[in-house]
LUMFINU-42351 format. One line per field, with one value per residue (C-alpha): residue number from 0; chain; x, y, z. Coordinates in Angstrom, 3 decimals. Example, Ala and Ser with C-alpha at 12.3 -4.5 7.8 and 13.67 -1.06 7.14 Angstrom:
% LUMFINU-42351
seq: c(0  1)
mol: c(A  A)
x: c(12.300  13.670)
y: c(-4.500  -1.060)
z: c(7.800  7.140)
***
This chain:
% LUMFINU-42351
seq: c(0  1  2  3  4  5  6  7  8  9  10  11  12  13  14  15  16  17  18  19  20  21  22  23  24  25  26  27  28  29  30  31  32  33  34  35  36  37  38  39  40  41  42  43  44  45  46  47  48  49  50  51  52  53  54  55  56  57  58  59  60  61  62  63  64  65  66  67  68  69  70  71  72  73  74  75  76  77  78  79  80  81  82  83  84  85  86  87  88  89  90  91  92  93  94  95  96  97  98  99  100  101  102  103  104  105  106  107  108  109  110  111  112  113  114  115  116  117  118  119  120  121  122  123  124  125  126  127  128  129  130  131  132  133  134  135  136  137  138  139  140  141  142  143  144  145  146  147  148  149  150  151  152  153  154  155  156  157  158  159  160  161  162  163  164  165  166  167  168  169  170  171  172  173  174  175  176  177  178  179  180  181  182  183  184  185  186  187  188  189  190  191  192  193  194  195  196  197  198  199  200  201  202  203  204  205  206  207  208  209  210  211  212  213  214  215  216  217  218  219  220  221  222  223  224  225  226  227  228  229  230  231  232  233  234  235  236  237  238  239  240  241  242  243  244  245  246  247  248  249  250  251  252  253  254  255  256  257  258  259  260  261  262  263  264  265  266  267  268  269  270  271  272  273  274  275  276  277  278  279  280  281  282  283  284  285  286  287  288  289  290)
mol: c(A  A  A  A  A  A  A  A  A  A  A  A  A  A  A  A  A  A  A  A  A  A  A  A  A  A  A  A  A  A  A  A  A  A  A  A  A  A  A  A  A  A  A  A  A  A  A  A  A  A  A  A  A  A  A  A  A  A  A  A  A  A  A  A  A  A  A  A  A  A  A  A  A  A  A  A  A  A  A  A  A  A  A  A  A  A  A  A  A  A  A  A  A  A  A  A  A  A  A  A  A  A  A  A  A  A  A  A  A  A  A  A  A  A  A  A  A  A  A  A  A  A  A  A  A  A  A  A  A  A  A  A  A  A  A  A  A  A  A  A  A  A  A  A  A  A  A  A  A  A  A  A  A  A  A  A  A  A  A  A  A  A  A  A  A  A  A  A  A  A  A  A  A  A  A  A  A  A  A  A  A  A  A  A  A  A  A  A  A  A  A  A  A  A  A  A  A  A  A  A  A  A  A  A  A  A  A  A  A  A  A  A  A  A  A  A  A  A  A  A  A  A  A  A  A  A  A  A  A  A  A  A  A  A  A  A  A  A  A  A  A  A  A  A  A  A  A  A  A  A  A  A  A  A  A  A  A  A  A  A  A  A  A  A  A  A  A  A  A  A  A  A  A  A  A  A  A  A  A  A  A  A  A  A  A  A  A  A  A  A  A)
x: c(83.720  81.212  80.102  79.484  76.048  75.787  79.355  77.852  74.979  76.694  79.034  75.955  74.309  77.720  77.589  80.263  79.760  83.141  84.835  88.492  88.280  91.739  90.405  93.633  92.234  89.245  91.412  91.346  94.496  96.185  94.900  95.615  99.156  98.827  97.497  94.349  92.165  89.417  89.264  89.189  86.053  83.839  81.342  83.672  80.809  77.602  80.450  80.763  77.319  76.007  78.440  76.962  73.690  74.541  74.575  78.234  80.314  83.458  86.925  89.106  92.881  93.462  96.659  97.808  101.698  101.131  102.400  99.212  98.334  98.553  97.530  93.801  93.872  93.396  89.793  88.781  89.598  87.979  84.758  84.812  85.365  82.237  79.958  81.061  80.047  82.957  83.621  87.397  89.712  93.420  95.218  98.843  101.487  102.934  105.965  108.612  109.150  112.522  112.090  108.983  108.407  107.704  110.691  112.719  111.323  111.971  115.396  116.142  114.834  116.853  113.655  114.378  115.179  116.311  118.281  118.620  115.465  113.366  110.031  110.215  108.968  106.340  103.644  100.492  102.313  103.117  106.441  107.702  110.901  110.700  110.509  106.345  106.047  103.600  103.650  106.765  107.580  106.216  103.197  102.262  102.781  100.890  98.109  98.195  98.049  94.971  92.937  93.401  92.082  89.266  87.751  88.247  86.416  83.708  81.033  82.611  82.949  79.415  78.239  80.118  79.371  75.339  75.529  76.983  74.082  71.565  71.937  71.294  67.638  66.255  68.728  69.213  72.482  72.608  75.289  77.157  75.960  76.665  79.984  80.807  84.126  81.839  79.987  82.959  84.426  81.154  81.731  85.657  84.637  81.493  83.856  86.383  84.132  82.138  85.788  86.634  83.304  79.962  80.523  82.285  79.019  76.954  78.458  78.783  75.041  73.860  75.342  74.508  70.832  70.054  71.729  68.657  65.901  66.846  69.094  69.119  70.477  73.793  74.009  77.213  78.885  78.453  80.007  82.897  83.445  83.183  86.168  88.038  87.367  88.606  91.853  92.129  92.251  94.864  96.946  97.462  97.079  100.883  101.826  100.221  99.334  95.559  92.851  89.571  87.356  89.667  90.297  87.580  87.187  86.418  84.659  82.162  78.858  78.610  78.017  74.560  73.495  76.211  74.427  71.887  68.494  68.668  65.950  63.542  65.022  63.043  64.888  63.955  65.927  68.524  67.016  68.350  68.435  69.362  71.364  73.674  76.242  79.679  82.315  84.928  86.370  89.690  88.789  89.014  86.291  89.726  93.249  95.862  99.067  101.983  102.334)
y: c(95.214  93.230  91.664  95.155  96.234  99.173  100.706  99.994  101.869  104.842  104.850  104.848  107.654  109.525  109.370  106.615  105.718  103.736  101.559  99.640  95.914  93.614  90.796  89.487  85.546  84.097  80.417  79.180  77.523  81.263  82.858  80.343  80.593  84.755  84.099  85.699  83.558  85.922  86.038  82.407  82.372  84.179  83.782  86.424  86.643  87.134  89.441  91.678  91.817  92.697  95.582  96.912  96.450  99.463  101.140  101.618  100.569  98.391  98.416  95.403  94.638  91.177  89.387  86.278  84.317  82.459  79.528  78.269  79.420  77.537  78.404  78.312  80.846  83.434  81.827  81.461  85.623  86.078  84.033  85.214  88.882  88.740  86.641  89.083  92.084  94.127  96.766  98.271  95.822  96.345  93.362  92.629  89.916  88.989  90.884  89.839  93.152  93.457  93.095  90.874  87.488  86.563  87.815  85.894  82.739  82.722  83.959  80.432  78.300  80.415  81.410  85.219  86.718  90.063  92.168  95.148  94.840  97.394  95.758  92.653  95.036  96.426  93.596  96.069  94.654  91.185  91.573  89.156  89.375  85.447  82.072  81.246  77.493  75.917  78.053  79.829  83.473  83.997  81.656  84.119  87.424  86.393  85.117  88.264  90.503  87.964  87.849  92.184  92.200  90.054  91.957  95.501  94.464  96.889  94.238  92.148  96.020  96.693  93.859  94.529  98.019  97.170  94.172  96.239  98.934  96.231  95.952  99.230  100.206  103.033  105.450  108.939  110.200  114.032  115.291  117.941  121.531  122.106  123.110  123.884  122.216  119.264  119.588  120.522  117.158  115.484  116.563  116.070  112.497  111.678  113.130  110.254  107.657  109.326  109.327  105.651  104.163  103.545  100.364  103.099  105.254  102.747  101.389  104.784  105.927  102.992  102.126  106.113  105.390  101.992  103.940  106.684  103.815  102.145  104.677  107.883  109.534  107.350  108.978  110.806  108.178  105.903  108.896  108.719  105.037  105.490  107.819  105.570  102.915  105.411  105.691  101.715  101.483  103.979  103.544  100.024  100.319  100.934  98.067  95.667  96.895  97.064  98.912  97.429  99.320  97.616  94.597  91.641  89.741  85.525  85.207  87.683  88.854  92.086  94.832  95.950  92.488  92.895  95.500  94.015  95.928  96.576  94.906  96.622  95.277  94.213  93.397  95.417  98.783  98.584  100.798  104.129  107.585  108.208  111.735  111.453  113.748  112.597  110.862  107.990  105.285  103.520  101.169  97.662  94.875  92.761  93.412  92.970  92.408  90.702  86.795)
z: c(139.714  137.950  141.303  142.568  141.257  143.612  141.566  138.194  139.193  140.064  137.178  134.900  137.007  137.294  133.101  132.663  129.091  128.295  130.579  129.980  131.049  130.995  130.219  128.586  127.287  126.957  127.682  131.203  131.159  130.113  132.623  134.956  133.900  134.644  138.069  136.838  139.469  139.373  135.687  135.225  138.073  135.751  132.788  131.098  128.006  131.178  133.166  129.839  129.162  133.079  132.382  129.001  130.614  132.682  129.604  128.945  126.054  126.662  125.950  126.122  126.545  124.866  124.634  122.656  123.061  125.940  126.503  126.826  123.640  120.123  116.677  117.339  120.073  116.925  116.860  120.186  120.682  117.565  118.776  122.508  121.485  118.659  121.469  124.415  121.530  122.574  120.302  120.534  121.381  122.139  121.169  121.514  121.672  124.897  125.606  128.775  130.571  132.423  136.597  136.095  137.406  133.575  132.544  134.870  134.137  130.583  131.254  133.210  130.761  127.835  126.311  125.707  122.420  123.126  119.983  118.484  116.335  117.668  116.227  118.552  121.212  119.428  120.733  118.810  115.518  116.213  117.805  120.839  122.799  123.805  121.849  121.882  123.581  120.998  117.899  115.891  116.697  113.043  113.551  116.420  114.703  111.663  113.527  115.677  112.030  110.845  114.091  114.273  110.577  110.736  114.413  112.599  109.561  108.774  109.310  112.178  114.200  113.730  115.074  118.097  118.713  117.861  120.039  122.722  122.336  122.270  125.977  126.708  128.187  129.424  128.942  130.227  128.859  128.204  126.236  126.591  125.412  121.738  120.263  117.026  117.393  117.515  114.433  112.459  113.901  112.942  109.304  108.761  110.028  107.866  104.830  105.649  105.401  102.200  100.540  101.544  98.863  99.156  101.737  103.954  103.520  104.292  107.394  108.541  108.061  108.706  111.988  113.048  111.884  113.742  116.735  116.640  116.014  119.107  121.680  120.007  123.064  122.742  119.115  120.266  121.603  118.889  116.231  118.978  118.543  114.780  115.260  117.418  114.251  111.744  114.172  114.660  111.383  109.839  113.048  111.545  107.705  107.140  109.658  108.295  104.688  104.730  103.639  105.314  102.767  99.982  101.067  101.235  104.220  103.808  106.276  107.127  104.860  103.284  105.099  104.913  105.704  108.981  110.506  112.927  114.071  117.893  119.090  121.795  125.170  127.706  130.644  134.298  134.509  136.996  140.180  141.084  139.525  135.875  135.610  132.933  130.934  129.127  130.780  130.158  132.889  132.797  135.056  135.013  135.459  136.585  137.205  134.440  136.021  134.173  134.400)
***
C-alpha cells in the first residue's frame, strides 16, 4: 500500500482519516521468521510516516514472543513505535492458533503449553499458549504488561498522536454536520478527564489546543483518539492494576513538558483534489498472516 501513492491519494480525498497497519515487529529477524518479506523490505519508520503524510492517523497491530525475540524486544517496540509516532497500538503476545503452520511446528518440537487456564490465551494480557525460545513465559508477560504501560503513558501517547499530526499539511477534512449526540459525547468525555486530576486536564486541553494551532480541522478526530485513550486505558486498568493518572512513569517527563508544538510543515502537498468528510479504513499497509 505504501508503494501505491495513487491509493493514498484517494483514501485521503475519499476522507480516510484512520488506517490499521500490521506491522507486527520492528526486528528483522521476527519478521523473517513470519515470512513477512515485504515487511522486512521496508523503512517501516519512512513507510509509517509517507502514510500520515496523507493526512491519516495510524493504527498498529504489534506483537512480541517470538522466537526471535529476547528481553530487549520490550525496548526496541517501545523505541520504533515512539520514532514511527504511532498513536494506538494493539499489542499482544504471540499466541499458536490450532490448524496453523505455527502451531504445528511447536507441536513437533513439544513446545506447546495448552491447559485449562483460560488466561494463557488471552495474548492482550500477557498470556502465551507455547514455551517463549529466549525468555521465560513470565519474562514475556511482564515485559508485555511494562512495554503496554510505558506507550499509554499520558506523555509517551501525546507525543505519538502530535507526532502523527505533525505530518499532516494542507488539510481539507469536513466533518460531519452537527449532532447533539456529539456534543453530549464531547462533554461526558472532557468530565472523565476533569475527574481523573489536573495532569488529566492538562493533557486533555492541551493536546485539543495544540491540535487547533496547527490542524484545527482534525479537531474531531483528535477528541476521537482521546476517547479511544480513555478506552485503552480502563480496558486494561483491572488487568494489570494501573491507573496512568496515578501512577508515575520513570522514564518519561511530565506532561506539560511532553506535549510538543506542531511545527508549520512545509513539505509539497501531495497533488489531487482535497474533498473530505469522516471515515475510518481497516486496511493494512502489509499483510499479517500467522507465522
Amino acid at each position: 500500500m505504501v508503494r501505491d501513492e495513487e491509493l493514498l491519494g484517494l483514501l485521503r480525498d475519499a476522507n480516510f482519516s484512520l488506517i490499521f497497519i500490521g506491522i507486527e515487529s520492528p526486528r528483522k529477524s521476527s519478521l523473517a521468521e513470519t515470512h513477512k518479506t515485504q515487511n522486512e523490505k521496508l523503512d517501516l519508520v519512512a513507510a509509517v510516516h509517507k502514510v500520515q503524510s496523507y493526512n491519516m492517523f495510524i493504527s498498529a497491530g504489534m506483537i512480541v514472543g517470538f522466537d526471535n525475540d529476547d528481553a530487549s524486544i520490550f525496548d526496541e517496540q517501545y523505541k520504533f513505535l515512539q520514532e514511527a509516532q504511532i498513536p494506538l497500538v494493539l499489542l499482544s503476545v504471540l499466541l499458536a492458533v490450532p490448524r496453523t503452520p505455527l502451531y504445528q511446528r511447536l507441536e513437533d518440537a513439544g513446545r506447546l503449553a495448552n491447559g485449562d487456564d483460560m488466561s494463557r490465551y488471552v495474548g492482550t494480557t500477557g498470556g502465551t499458549n507455547f514455551k517463549p525460545l529466549n525468555m521465560t513465559a513470565e519474562e514475556l508477560r511482564v515485559g508485555q504488561m511494562g512495554l503496554y504501560k510505558r506507550l499509554y503513558a499520558p506523555e509517551a501517547f501525546a507525543a505519538r498522536l502530535l507526532g502523527n499530526l505533525r505530518h499532516f499539511h494542507n488539510v481539507r477534512y469536513r466533518p460531519e454536520a452537527f449532532r447533539l449526540g456529539l456534543l453530549c459525547t464531547f462533554v461526558r468525555l472532557a468530565r472523565h478527564y476533569w475527574r481523573k486530576g489536573k495532569s488529566a486536564r492538562r493533557f486533555f486541553w492541551g493536546t485539543i489546543r495544540k491540535t487547533l494551532r496547527h490542524s484545527p480541522r482534525s479537531v474531531r478526530q483528535v477528541i476521537m483518539m482521546l476517547g479511544m485513550y480513555k478506552h485503552f486505558c480502563e480496558v486494561h486498568a483491572d488487568a494489570y492494576g494501573w491507573d496512568p493518572w496515578a501512577t508515575p512513569t520513570p522514564d518519561s517527563p511530565a506532561v506539560q513538558n511532553a506535549l510538543p508544538e506542531p511545527p508549520d510543515s512545509t513539505r509539497p502537498e501531495p497533488a489531487g483534489p482535497h474533498f473530505r468528510a469522516p471515515a475510518v479504513s481497516s486496511r493494512p499497509l502489509v499483510s499479517a498472516d500467522s507465522a
